[in-house]
TIFIGU-700081 format. One line per field, with one value per residue (C-alpha): x, y, z. Coordinates in Angstrom, 1 decimal. Example, Ala and Ser with C-alpha at 12.3 -4.5 7.8 and 13.67 -1.06 7.14 Angstrom:
% TIFIGU-700081
x = [12.3:13.7]
y = [-4.5:-1.1]
z = [7.8:7.1]
***
This chain:
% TIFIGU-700081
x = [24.1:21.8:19.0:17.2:13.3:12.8:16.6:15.9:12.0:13.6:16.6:14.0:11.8:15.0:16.8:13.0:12.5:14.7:13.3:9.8:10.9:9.7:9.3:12.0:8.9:6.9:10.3:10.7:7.3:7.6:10.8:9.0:6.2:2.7:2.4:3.5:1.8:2.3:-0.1:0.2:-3.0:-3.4:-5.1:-6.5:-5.5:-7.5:-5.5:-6.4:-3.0:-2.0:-0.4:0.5:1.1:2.6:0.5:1.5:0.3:2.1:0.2:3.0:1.5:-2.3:-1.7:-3.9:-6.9:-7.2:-4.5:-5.0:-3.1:-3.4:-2.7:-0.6:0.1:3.8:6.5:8.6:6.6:8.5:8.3:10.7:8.7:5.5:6.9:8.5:5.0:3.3:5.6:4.9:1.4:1.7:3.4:1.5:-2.2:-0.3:1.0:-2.0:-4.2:-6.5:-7.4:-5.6:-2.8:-0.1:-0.6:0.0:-0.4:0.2:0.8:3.9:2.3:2.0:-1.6:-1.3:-0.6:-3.8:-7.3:-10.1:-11.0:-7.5:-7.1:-10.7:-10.3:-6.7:-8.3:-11.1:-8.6:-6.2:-9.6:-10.1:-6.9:-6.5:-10.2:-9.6:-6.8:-8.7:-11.8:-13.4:-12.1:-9.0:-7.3:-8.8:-6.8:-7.4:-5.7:-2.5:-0.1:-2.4:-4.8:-8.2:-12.1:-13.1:-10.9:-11.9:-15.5:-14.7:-12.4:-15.7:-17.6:-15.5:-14.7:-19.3:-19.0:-16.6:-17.5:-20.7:-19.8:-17.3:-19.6:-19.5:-15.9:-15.7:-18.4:-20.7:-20.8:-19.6:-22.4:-20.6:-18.8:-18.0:-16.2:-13.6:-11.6:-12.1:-11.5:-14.4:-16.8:-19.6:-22.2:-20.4:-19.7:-17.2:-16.9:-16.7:-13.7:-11.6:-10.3:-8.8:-7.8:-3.9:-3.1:-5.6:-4.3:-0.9:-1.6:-3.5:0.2:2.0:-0.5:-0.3:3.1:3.5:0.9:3.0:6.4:4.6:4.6:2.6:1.9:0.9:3.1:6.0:6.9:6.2:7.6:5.7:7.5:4.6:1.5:-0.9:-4.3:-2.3:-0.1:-3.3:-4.9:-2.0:-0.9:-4.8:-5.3:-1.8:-2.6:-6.0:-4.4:-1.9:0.6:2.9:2.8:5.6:6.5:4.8:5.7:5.3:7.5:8.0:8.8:7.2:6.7:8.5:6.6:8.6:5.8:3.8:1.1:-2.2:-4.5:-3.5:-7.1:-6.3:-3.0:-4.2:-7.3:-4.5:-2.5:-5.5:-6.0:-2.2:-0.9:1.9:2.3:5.0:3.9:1.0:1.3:-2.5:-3.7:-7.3:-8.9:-6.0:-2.8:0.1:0.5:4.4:6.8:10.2:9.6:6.8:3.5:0.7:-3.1:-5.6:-8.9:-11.0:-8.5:-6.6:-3.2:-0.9:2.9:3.8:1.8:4.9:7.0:4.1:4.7:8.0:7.9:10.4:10.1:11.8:12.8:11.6:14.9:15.3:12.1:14.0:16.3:14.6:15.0:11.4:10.9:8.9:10.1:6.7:7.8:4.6:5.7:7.6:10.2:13.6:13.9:15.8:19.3:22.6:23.0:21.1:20.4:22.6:21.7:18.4:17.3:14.0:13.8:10.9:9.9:6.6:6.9:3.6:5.2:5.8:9.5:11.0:14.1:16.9:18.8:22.0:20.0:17.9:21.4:22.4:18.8:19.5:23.1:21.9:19.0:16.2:12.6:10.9:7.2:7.8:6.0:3.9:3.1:2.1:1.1:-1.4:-4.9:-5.3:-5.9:-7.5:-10.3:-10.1:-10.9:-14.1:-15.1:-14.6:-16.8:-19.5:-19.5:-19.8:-22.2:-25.0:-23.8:-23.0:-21.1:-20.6:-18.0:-17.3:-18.1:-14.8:-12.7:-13.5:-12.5:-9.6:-8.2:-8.5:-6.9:-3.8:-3.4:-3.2:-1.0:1.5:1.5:2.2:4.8:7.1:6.5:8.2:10.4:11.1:11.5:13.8:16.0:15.4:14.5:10.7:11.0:12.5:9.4:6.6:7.9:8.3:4.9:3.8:5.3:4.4:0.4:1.4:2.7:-0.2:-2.6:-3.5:-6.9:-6.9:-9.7:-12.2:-12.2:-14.6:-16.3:-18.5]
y = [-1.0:-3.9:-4.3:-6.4:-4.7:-6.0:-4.7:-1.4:-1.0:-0.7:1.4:3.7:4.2:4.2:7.3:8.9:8.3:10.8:13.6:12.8:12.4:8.8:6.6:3.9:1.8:2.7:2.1:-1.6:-1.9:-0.9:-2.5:-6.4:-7.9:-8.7:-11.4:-13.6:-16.4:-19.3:-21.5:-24.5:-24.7:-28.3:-27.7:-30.6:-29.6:-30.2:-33.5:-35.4:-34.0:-32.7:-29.6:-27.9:-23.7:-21.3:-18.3:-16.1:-13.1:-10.4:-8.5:-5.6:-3.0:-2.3:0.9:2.6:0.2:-3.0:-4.5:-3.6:-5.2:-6.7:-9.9:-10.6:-14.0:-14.3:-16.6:-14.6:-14.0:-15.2:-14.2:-11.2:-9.8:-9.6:-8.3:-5.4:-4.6:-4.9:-2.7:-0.3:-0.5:0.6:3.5:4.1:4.5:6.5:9.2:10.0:9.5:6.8:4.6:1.3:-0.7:-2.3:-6.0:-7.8:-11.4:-13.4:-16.9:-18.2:-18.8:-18.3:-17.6:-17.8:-21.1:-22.1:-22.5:-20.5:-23.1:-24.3:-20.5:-20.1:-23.3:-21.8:-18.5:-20.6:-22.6:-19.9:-17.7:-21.0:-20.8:-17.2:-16.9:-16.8:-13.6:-11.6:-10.1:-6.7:-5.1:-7.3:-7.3:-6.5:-7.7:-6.2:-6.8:-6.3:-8.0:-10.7:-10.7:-8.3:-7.8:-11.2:-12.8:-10.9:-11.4:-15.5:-14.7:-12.5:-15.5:-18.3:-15.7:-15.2:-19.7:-20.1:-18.3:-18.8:-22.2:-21.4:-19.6:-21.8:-21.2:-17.6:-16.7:-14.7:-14.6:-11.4:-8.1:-7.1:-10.0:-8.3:-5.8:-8.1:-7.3:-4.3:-4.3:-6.2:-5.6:-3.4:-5.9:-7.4:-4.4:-2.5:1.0:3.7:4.6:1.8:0.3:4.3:5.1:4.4:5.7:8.8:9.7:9.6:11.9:14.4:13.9:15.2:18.1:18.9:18.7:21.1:23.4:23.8:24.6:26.8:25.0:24.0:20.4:21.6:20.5:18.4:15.1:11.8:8.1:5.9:2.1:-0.1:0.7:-2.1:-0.7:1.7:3.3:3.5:5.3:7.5:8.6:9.0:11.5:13.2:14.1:15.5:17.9:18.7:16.8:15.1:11.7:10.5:7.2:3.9:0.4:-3.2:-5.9:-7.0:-3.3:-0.2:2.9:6.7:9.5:12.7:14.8:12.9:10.4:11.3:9.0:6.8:4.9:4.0:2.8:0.6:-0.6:-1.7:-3.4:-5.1:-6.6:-7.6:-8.5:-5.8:-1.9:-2.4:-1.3:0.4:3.9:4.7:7.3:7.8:4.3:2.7:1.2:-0.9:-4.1:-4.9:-6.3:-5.3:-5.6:-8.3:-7.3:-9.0:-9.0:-9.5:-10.3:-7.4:-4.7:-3.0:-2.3:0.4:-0.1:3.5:4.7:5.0:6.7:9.2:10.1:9.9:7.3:4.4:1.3:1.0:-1.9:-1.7:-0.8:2.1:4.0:5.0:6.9:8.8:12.7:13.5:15.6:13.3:9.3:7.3:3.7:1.6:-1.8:-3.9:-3.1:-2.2:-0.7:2.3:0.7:2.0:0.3:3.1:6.0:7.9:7.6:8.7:12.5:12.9:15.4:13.9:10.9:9.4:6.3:4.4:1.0:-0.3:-0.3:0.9:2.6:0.6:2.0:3.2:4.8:7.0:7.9:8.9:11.1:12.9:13.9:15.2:17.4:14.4:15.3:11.9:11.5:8.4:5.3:5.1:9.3:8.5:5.1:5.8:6.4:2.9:2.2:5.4:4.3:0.7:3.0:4.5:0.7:-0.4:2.4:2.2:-1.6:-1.1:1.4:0.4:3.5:3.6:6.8:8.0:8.3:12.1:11.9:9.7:11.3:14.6:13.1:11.1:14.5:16.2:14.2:13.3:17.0:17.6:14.3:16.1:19.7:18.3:15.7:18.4:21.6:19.1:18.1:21.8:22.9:20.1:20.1:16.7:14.0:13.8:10.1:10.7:13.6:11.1:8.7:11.6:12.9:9.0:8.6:11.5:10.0:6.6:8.3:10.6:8.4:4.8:6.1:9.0:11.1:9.4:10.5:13.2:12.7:15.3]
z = [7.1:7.4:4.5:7.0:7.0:10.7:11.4:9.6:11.3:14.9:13.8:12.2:15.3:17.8:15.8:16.6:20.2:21.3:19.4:20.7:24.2:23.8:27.2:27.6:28.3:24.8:23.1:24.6:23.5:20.3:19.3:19.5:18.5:20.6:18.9:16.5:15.0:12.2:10.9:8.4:5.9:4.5:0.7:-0.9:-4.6:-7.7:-8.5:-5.5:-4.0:-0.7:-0.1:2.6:2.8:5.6:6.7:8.8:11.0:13.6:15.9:16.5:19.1:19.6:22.2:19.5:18.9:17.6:15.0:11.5:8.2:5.1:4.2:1.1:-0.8:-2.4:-2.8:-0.9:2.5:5.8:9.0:9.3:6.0:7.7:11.7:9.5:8.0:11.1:12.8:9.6:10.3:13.6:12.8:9.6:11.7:14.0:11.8:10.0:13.5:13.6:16.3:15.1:15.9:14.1:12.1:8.8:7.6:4.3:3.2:0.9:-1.9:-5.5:-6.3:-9.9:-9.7:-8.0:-9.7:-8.3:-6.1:-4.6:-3.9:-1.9:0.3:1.2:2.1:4.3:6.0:6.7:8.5:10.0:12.1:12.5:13.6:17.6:17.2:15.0:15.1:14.5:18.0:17.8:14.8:11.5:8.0:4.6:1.5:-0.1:-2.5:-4.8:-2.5:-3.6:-2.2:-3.5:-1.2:1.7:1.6:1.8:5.1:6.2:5.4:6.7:10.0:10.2:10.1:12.4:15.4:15.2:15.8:18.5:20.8:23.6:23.5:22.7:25.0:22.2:18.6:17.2:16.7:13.9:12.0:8.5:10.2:10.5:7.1:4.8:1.2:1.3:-2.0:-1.7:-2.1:1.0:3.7:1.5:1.1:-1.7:-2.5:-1.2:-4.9:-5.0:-1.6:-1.5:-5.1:-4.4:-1.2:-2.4:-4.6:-2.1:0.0:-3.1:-3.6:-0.1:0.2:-2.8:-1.1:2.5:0.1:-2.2:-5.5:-8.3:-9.1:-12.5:-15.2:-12.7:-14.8:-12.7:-13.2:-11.5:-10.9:-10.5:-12.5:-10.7:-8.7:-6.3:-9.3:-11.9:-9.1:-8.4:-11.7:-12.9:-10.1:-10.8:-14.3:-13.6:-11.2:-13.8:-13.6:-16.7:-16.5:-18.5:-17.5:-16.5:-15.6:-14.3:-13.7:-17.3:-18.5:-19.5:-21.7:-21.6:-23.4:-22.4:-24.0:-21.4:-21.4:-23.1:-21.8:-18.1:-18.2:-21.8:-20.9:-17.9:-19.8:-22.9:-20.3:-18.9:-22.3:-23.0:-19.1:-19.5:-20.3:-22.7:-25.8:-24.7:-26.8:-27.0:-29.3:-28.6:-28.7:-30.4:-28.6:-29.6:-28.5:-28.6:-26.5:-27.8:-30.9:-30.8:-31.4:-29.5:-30.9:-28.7:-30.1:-31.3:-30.6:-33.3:-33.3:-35.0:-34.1:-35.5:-32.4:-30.2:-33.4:-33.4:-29.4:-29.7:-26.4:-25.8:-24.4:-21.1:-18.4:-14.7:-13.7:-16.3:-14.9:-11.6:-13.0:-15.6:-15.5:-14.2:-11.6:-9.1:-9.2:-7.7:-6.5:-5.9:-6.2:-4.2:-0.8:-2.1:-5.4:-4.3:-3.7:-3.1:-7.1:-8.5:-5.8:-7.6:-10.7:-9.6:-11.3:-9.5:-7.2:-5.0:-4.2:-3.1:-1.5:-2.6:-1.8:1.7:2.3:-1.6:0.3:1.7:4.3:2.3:-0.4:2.2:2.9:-0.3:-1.5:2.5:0.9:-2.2:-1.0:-2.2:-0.7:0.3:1.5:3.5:2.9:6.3:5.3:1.5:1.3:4.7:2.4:1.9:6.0:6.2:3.9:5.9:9.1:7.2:6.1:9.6:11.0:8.8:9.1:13.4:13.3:10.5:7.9:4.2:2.8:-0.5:-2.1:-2.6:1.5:1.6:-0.7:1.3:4.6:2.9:1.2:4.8:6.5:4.6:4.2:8.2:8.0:5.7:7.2:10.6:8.9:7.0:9.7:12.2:9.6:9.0:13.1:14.4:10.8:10.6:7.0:6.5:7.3:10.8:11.4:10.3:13.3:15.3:14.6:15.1:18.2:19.8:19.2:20.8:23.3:24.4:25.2:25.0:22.9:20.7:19.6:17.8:14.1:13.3:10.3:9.0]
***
């Protein structure tokens, strides 16, 4: 089995076409790219030096609308990352029905290591060379990994500069120009609800899914791998609809209550303040501070080491977390944490895919054998470009809607989403992964243009 993403994108959609009756045509289509493009970005460094960076972007299919993806900034980003995303995308607009294509971008990169203004000028120089293939009808970034709102309002700036300046060129400068990213701040174009909208709809996937089987959320223990924005959000809106949230963590490790986690705000505000959950047993407004057995002190907090005695929690490694007995395992970090290495170790009985791509091949293999329910990445993860829809609507048509007016639509339609995912799931005897691509491709299929989304 090949752990390739790109490999493992077009054997996903392939196993799918024949269920959906897809056209040999739409298939061909679907199984490359539009477009591919690579960029270099000169950055004159704060030492006088010269560097030079890779970006990237992949238009994959736009039968839909125009391309939508974020862009993210890692070390590890290459070109057969970012086609498998796009491809993702595609699929991911599809399934929960809005009228977007497939793209994603990102530059190889460490952003850490860059000060605040090495980081901008890359941003502004990458806009710069991306800025005649996007656009808000052609294709329409957002963020993702290390990149966050700030950052898009300098690509909506630098996009606003540089076609104004390209208009004998381009023919006309854009109506609409800060509709060409979302994630944007509000102050810039943003929308409510954005900051929430992949961890939140995840968890209205969960609920839902729950609802069409006939259980209770209420009381189900959760792990969640990956407790940045999208698994704050997540396990915050779990445990107020009654779920146990008894496990957290980042890259550097993480914390296991059994009795479950009082407080998630207080845990991510304590790991805000230390840069890592380990440690972070909070009873009411006071948290440890350890790392192993180190204790760290910020200034002004307070620190009391017997917190995690008192909870009876334990400190635990990122690798540790999958395989806890919970009842509902929530990977939302990177692709490929689910292995063949650990799938059976594995004691969760669900799994909601909040990261792109968390499965490899052989593992999805494994959770099918052993009776695993998975709400697939492109099916859990799809709040995030929902919410980038609503930004992009009410940046092209002049409106601004609150936030309980977002959630409302975002909890609606991730619920139809679901019911449509697992009934088809349930009629052909089929994985839920295979019916969200048969639900997807059974949109691309039907028409070049679906129904406009009707908002309330």
């Amino acid at each position: 089995m090949s752990n390739s993403p790109w490999e493992r994108a077009q054997k996903l959609v392939q196993n799918a076409a024949a269920l959906a009756e897809t056209s040999p045509h739409l298939l061909a289509a679907l199984l490359v790219s539009d477009r591919t493009v690579e960029v270099s970005i000169p950055v004159e460094m704060d030492d006088g030096s010269q560097r030079v960076f890779h970006g990237y972007r992949v238009q994959h299919n736009n039968i839909l609308g125009a391309y939508k993806g974020g862009i993210r900034y890692h070390e590890s980003v290459d070109m057969e990352e970012v086609k498998a995303l796009a491809f993702l995308m595609t699929m991911k607009c599809a399934v929960i029905n809005i009228p977007f294509g497939g793209g994603k971008g990102g530059v190889r990169v460490d952003p850490k290591k860059l000060s605040a203004r090495e980081l901008e000028e890359l941003t502004r120089e990458f806009t710069r060379k991306l800025s005649l293939v996007i656009g808000p009808t052609l294709d329409v970034p957002a963020p993702d990994v290390n990149t966050n709102p700030e950052i898009m309002r300098w690509i909506a700036d630098e996009y606003k500069k540089t076609v104004s300046s390209q208009k004998p060129i381009i023919g006309s400068a854009e109506q609409h120009p800060e509709a060409v990213v979302t994630g944007k701040p509000l102050d810039a174009g943003g929308s409510e609800g954005r900051t929430e909208a992949t961890g939140l709809g995840g968890s209205y996937a969960l609920q839902a899914f729950f609802k069409e089987h006939g259980e209770d959320i209420r009381d189900k223990t959760v792990a969640v791998q990956g407790f940045g924005n999208v698994g704050r959000w997540a396990a915050e809106s779990l445990q107020k609809m009654g779920a146990k949230i008894a496990a957290v963590s980042d890259s550097r490790g993480g914390i296991y209550i059994p009795d479950g986690i009082p407080d998630i705000a207080a845990v991510y505000k304590c790991k805000k303040a230390s840069g890592l959950v380990a440690g972070c047993y909070c009873i009411g407004s006071v948290c440890d501070q350890a790392s192993s057995e180190e204790v760290l002190r910020p200034a002004g907090r307070m620190c009391d080491i017997k917190n995690r005695e008192k909870m009876r929690g334990h400190n635990i490694t990122p690798e540790e977390i999958l395989t806890l007995p919970v009842d509902i395992l929530v990977p939302a970090a990177l692709e490929d944490s689910l292995t063949a290495g650990n799938a059976e170790k594995v004691q969760a009985k669900y799994i909601l895919e909040l990261a792109n791509s968390p499965t490899t091949e052989e593992a999805d293999a494994i959770f099918e054998k052993r009776g695993v329910t998975i709400i697939p990445d492109i099916l859990a993860n799809a709040g995030g470009v929902l919410v980038s829809y609503f930004e992009w609507y009410q940046n092209m048509h002049g409106e601004r809607w609150s936030k309980s007016d977002v959630f409302e639509k975002l909890h609606a339609s991730v619920e139809t989403a679901v019911t449509e995912v697992f009934r088809t799931a349930k009629d052909k005897r089929i994985s839920s992964r295979t019916a969200a691509y048969v639900v997807a491709l059974r949109r691309l299929s039907s028409s070049a243009n679906p129904a406009p989304f009707r908002h309330r």
